[in-house]
C-alpha positions, 0 to 999 in steps of 0.5 A, a space after each residue: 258851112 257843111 265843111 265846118 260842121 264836119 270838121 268840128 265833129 272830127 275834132 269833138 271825137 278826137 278830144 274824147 267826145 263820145 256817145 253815150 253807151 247803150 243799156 243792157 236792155 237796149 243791146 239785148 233788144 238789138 240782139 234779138 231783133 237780129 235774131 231771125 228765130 226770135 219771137 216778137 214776145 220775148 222782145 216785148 217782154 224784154 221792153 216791159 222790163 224798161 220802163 223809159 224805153 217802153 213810153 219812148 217806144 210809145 210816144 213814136 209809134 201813136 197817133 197824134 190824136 191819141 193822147 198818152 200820159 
């Protein structure tokens, strides 16, 4: 089973299947989380500009008991 599956994502690449790019602001956050001089408020600066990034961000990190619009 294993040996299917890998074999039909072999073929998925090699027909021009790929992932979809990252935006701006997500290579930008990706850089300065890297960046071991950066400073946690220019990443949370930068993630406030992305609205969708933000709630997802948020989703993952709360409590489930917590409710969240």
């Amino acid at each position: 089973m294993k040996k299917d599956h890998v074999a039909n994502l072999l073929k998925r690449i090699q027909s021009g299947y790929s992932l979809p790019s990252l935006s701006l602001i997500a290579i930008r956050l990706i850089e300065m989380a890297s960046d071991d001089q950066g400073a946690i408020k220019n990443l949370v600066n930068l993630i406030e500009k992305d609205t969708s990034l933000a709630m997802r961000i948020a989703r993952s990190s709360k409590p489930s008991y917590l409710p969240l619009p």
